[in-house]
C-alpha positions as CSV (number, residue, x, y, z in Angstrom):
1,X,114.4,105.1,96.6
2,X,113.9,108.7,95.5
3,X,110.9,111.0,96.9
4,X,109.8,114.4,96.3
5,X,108.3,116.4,98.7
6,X,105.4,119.4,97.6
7,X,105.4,121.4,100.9
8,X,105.2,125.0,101.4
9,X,106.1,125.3,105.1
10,X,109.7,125.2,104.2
11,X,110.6,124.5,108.0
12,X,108.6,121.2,107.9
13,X,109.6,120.4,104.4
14,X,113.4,120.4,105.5
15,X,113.3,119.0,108.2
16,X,111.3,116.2,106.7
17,X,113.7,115.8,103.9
18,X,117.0,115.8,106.6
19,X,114.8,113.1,108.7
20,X,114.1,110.8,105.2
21,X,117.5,111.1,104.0
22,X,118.9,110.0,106.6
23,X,116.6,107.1,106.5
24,X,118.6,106.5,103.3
25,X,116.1,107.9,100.9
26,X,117.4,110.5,97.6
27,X,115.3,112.9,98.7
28,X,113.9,116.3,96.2
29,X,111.7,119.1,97.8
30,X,109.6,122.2,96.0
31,X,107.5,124.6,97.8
32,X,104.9,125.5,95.2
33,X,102.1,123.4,93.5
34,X,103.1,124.0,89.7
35,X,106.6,123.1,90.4
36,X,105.6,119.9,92.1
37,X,103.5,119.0,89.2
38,X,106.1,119.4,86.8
39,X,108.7,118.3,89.2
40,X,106.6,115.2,89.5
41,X,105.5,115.1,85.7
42,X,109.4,115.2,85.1
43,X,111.7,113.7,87.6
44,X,111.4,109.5,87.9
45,X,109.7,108.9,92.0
46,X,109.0,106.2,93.9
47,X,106.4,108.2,96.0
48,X,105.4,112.1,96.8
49,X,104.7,113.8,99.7
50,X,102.1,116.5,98.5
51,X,100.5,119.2,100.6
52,X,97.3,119.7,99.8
53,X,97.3,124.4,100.7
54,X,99.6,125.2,98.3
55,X,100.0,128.1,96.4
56,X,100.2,128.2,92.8
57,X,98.1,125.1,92.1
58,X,96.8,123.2,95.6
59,X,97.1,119.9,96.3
60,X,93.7,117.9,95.2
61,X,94.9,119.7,91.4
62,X,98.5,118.7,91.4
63,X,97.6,115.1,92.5
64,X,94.3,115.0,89.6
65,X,96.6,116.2,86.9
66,X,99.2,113.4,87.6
67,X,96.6,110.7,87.5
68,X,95.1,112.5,84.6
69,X,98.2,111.9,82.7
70,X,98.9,108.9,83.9
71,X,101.3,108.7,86.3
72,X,101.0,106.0,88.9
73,X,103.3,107.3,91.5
74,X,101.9,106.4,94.6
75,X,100.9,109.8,96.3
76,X,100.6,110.3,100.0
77,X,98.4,114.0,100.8
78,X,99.3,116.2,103.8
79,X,97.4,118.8,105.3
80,X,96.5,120.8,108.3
81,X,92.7,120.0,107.8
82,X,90.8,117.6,109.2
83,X,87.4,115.7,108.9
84,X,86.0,113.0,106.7
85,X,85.0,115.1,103.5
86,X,88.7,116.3,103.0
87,X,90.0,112.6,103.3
88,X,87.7,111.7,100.5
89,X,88.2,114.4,98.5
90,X,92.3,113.5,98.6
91,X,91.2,109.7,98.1
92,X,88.7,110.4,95.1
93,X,91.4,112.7,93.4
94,X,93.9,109.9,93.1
95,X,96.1,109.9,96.7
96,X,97.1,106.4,98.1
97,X,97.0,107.8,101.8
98,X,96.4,110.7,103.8
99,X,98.5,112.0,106.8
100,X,96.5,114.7,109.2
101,X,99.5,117.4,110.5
102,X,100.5,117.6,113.4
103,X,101.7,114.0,112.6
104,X,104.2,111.4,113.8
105,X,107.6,111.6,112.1
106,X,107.6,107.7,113.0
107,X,103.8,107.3,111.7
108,X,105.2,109.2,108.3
109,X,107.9,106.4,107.8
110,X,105.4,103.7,108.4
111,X,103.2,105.0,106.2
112,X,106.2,105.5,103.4
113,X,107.4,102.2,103.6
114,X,103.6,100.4,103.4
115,X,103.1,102.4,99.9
116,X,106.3,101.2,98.7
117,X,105.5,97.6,99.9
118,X,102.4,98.4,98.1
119,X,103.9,99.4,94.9
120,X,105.6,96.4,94.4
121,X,102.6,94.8,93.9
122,X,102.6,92.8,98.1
123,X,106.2,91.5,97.1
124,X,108.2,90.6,100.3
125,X,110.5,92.8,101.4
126,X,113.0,90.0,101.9
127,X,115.1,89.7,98.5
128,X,117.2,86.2,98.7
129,X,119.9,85.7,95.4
130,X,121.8,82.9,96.3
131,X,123.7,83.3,99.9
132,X,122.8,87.1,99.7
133,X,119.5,88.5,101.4
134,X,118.7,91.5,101.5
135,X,115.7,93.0,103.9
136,X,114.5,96.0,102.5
137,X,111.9,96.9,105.2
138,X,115.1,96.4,108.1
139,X,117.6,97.4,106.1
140,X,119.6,94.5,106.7
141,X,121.9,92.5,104.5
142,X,123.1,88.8,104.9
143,X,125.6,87.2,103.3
144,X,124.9,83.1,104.1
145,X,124.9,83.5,107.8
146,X,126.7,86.6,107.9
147,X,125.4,90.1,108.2
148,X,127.1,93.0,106.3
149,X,127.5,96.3,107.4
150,X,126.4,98.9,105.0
151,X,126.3,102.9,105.1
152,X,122.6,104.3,104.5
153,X,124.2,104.8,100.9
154,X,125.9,101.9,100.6
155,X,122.4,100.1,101.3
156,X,120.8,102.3,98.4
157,X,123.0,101.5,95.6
158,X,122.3,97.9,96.9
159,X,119.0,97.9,96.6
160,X,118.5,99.7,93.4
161,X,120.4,96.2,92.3
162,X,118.9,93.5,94.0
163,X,114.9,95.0,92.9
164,X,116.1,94.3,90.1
165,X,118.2,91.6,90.1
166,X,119.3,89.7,86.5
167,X,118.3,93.5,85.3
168,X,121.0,96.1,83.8
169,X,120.9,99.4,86.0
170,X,122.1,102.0,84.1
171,X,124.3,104.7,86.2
172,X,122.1,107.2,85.5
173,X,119.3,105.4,87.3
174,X,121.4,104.8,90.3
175,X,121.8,108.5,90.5
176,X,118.4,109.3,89.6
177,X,116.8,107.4,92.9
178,X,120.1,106.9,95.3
179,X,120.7,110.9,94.8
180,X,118.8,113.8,94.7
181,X,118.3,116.5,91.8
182,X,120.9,118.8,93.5
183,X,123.6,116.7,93.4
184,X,126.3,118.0,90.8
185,X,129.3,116.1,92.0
186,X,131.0,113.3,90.0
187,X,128.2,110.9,88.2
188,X,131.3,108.4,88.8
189,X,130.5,108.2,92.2
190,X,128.4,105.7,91.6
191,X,131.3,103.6,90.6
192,X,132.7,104.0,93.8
193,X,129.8,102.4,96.0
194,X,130.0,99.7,93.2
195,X,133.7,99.1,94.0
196,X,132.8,99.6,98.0
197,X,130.1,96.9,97.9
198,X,132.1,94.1,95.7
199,X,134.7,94.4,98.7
200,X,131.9,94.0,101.1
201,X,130.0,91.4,99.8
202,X,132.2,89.0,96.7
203,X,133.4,89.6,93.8
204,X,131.5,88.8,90.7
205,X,128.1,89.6,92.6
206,X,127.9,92.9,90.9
207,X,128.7,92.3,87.4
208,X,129.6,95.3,85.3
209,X,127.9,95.3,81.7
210,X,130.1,97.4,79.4
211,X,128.7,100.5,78.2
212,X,125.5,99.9,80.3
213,X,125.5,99.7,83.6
214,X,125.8,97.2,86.4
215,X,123.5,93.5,86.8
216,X,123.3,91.7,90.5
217,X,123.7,88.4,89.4
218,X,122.4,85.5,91.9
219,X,125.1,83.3,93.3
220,X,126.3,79.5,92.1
């Protein structure tokens, strides 16, 4: 899962970004209001983390313009306010929540992973092919009665797969939510999680489609 964070406090903003990476999200951060926009108009997210006191354009603009053009993204609006009005005003301009700093770091996570939930339409977080299951909200993978142990990227690649298992995944995708836009090493890393995850799991679970990309295909 990729997310983009719109915060101007670069302190918070990084250490956000560490804290959710490690969490085994791609994570991209801007500090200004018209780069998130077009950041956000651009890049392919699964959810932003918008400021709402920003400079260049502030929050309640960035997130109207995105719904405006039609981007569903789900949106979740930070700010150092407080009170009932400024909640509504995030709510009416198109944000799916709204975090109050100081917050939780834990409280943030929570509230991530319910919009992603959300996004995919109340779909259980448990993804069962076959003998493999893979719990997104844990971040937990089974294979029959077996759990496998897999590295925060490792996980990622995995589940780029199995939400959308039968599908072709292009490479480019996989980079596109597993990394983040800084990365300029080796797009063929990606083949080398591929390779990592047929040893840990069986061989022929991750089918490779020639010229297009990879398909999880559901066991026998």
């Amino acid at each position: 899962m990729r997310l983009l964070i719109v915060e101007d406090e670069k302190r918070l903003a990084l250490s956000l970004a560490r804290g959710l990476t490690a969490e085994g999200y791609a994570v991209d951060v801007v500090h200004d209001g018209r780069e998130g926009l077009h950041q956000a108009s651009e890049g392919t997210y699964d959810l932003v983390i918008l400021d709402i006191m920003l400079p260049g354009l502030n929050g309640y603009r960035v997130c109207a313009a995105l719904r405006a053009a039609g981007h569903e993204v789900p949106i979740l609006m930070l700010t150092a306010k407080d009170g009932e009005y400024d909640e509504a005003e995030g709510l009416d301009t198109g944000a799916d929540d709204y975090l109050t700093k100081p917050f939780s770091y834990v409280v943030l996570v929570a509230r991530i992973k319910a919009l992603l939930r959300r996004r995919g339409a109340g779909a259980s977080p448990v993804h069962v092919h076959g003998d493999l299951k893979v719990d997104t909200a844990a971040r937990r993978v089974f294979l029959g009665e077996d759990e496998v142990s897999l590295t925060t990227k490792e996980f990622s690649v995995l589940e780029q797969l199995v939400l959308r298992a039968g599908e072709v995944v292009s490479k480019s995708e996989i980079l596109e939510h597993v990394w983040d836009f800084a990365y300029e090493g080796d797009p063929n890393i990606v083949e080398v999680y591929i390779s990592t995850l047929r040893r840990k799991l069986r061989p022929g679970l991750i089918r490779t489609v020639r010229g297009a990309g990879y398909r999880l295909e559901a066991s026998p």
